[in-house]
N, C-alpha and C positions, 0 to 999 in steps of 0.2 A: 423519400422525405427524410431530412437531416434528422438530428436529435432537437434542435433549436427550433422546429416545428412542430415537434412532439407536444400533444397535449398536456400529460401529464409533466412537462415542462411549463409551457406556456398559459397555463391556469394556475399555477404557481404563483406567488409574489414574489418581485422580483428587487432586490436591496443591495444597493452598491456592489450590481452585476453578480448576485447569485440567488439563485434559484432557491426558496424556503420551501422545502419538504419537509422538514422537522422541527419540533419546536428545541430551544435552545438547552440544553442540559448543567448538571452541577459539575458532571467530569471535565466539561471545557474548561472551567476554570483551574482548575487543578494540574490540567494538562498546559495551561499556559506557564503555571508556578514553574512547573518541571522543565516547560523549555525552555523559560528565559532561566534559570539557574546551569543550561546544558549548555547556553547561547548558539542553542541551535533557532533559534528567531532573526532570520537574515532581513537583508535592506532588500529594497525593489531589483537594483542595480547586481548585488550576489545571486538572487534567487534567477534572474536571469540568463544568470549565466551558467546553470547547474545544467547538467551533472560534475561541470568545470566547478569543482570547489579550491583550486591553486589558491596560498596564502588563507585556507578557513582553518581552525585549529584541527579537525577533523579529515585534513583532506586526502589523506587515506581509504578512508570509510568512502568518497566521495569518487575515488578511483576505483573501487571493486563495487561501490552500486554503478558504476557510468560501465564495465563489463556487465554485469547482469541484462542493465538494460539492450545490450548489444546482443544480448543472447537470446531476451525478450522478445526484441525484432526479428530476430533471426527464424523464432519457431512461429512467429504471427506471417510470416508467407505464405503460411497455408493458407491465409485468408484471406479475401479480396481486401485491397484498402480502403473501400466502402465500409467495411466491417462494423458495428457497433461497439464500442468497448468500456467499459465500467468498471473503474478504477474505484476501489475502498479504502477509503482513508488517504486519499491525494494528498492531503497537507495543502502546500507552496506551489502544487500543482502543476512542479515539473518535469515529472514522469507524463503526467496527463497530456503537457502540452507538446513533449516530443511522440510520442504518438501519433498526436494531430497531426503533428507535420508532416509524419510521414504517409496519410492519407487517409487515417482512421478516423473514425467520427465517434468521437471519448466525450465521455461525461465524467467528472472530477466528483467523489461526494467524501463529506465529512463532516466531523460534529465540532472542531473548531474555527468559529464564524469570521475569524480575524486573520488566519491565513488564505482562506477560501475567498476573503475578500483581494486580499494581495495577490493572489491568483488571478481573479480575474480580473484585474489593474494591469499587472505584470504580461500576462497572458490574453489580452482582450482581444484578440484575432482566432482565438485559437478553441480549447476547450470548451463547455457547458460546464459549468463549476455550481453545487447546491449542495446546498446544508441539509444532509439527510443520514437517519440512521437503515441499517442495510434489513434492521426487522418492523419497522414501527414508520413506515415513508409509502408514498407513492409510487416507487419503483415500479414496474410491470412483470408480469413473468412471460416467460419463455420469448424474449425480446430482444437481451445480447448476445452476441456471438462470443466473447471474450469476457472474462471477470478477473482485474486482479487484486491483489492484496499485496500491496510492495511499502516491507516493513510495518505492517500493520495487523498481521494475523495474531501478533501476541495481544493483543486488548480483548481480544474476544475469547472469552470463559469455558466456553465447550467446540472444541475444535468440530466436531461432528455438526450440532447443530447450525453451526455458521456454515459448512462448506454443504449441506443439506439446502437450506433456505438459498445461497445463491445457485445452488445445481436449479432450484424452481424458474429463476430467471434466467435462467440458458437457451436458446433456441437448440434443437434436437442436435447438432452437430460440435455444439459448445463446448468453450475449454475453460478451467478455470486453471492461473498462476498462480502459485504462493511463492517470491522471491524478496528478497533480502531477509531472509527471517533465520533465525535457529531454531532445527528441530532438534530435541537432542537424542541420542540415541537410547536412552533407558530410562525409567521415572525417577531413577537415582538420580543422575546427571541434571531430571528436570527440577527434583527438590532440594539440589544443591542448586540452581540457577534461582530459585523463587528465593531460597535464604539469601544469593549474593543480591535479588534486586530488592528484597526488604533493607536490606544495612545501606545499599547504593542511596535508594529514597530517602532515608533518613537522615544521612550525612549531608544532600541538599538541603532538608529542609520539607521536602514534601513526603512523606513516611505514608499519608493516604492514599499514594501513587498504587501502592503496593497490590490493594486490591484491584487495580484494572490494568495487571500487568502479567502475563499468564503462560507461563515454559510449558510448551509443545514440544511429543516426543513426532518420531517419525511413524511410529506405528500407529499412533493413536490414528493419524489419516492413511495408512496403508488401510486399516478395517473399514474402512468407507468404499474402498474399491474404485476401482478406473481408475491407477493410480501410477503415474511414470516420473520416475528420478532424471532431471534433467543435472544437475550439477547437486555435490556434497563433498564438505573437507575431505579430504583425502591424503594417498603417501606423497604427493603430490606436492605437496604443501614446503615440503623444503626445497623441490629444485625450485619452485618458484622465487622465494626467498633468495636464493640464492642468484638469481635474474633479477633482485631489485625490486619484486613485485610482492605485495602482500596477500598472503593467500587468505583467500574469502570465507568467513564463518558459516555464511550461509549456503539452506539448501533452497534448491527451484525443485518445485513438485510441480507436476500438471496434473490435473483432475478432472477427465470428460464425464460430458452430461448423460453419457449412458455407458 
């Protein structure tokens, strides 16, 4: 049975193609201030074309997430592409929907109800897109095979209990990803990252950003356990550069359910 026949979908209301598992919060607003001041808020016609961001001001950022994602696929063959997968904080939905394509059966969730809508506009063949939060929703446990967090592990305040509460919905074999994100390597480096995004927030305009924005060290999820370094900046980082390619901030951690 797909995800699209899943009860805890289909008893759901369903509202310009997403699934209401949660009710709507004050953060989305807040998070919309911040994205339209970053004009990371694309058209139908861009968001479809990602992880191709060619011509976005960003599209750098857009060439080292479109690697990760390749990297992503790479280590999901272990998995049949039946797979289930349950993507945190989809956004625009187009991590979710390449996925799909390649034969996974992904559910998009998120707490901004205006990209999740654009998603599934943009992506209507493809994903299960719903508005849910990952502690306070309908979710199930021990149900996906796959969980990821792609560029979205920093919103969440205690790195432990968020990667605890999705281990619950893992089936016994289950991985969880944490990619595009920065872990930093010391709690120094995280309390000099939390001062650069309070001045960052401020300088927009959105300075309340600050509290749901949250520097994760690398150790804090080594303590959690099951715990493997798929990619992290490295010496690496200038031959790269020096091949034209920008070397990537981010680490991939994978995290099994046991």
């Amino acid at each position: 049975m797909g995800l699209e026949e899943e009860s805890f979908l289909t008893d759901a209301p369903l509202r310009s193609g997403v699934r209401i598992l949660s009710d709507a919060v004050p953060f989305e607003v807040l998070y919309e201030r911040a994205r339209s001041a970053e004009r990371r808020i694309l058209t139908d016609e861009q968001v479809a074309q990602l992880p191709d961001g060619s011509g976005l001001w960003n599209a750098e950022e857009w060439r080292i997430r479109a690697r990760s994602a390749g990297r992503l696929l790479h280590e999901l063959r272990a998995f049949e592409p039946v797979a289930r997968i349950l993507e945190v904080g989809c956004g625009n939905g187009w991590l979710s929907a390449k996925l799909q394509r390649e034969g996974y059966d992904v559910l998009g969730i998120d707490a901004f109800t205006a990209e999740l809508e654009q998603a599934a506009r943009v992506f209507n063949e493809g994903p299960q897109f719903a508005r849910a939060d990952l502690f306070h929703s309908a979710l199930p446990k021990a149900f996906f095979d796959v969980i990821v967090f792609a560029a979205s592990f920093q919103y969440f305040p205690d790195a432990a209990e968020a990667l605890e509460h999705a281990r619950s919905m893992l089936r016994s074999n289950g991985e969880i990803h944490v990619i595009d994100t920065i872990l930093y390597r010391s709690p120094v480096e995280a309390a000099a990252a939390t001062e650069r995004s309070r001045n960052y927030y401020a300088g927009i305009g959105v300075p309340e950003m600050t509290d749901h924005y949250h520097a994760h060290t690398l150790a804090e999820l080594k303590e959690i356990g099951h715990l493997r370094v798929l990619s992290a900046p490295s010496g690496m980082d200038r031959t790269l550069r020096r091949f034209g390619r920008e070397a990537s901030p981010f680490t991939h951690v994978v995290i099994t359910a046991q």
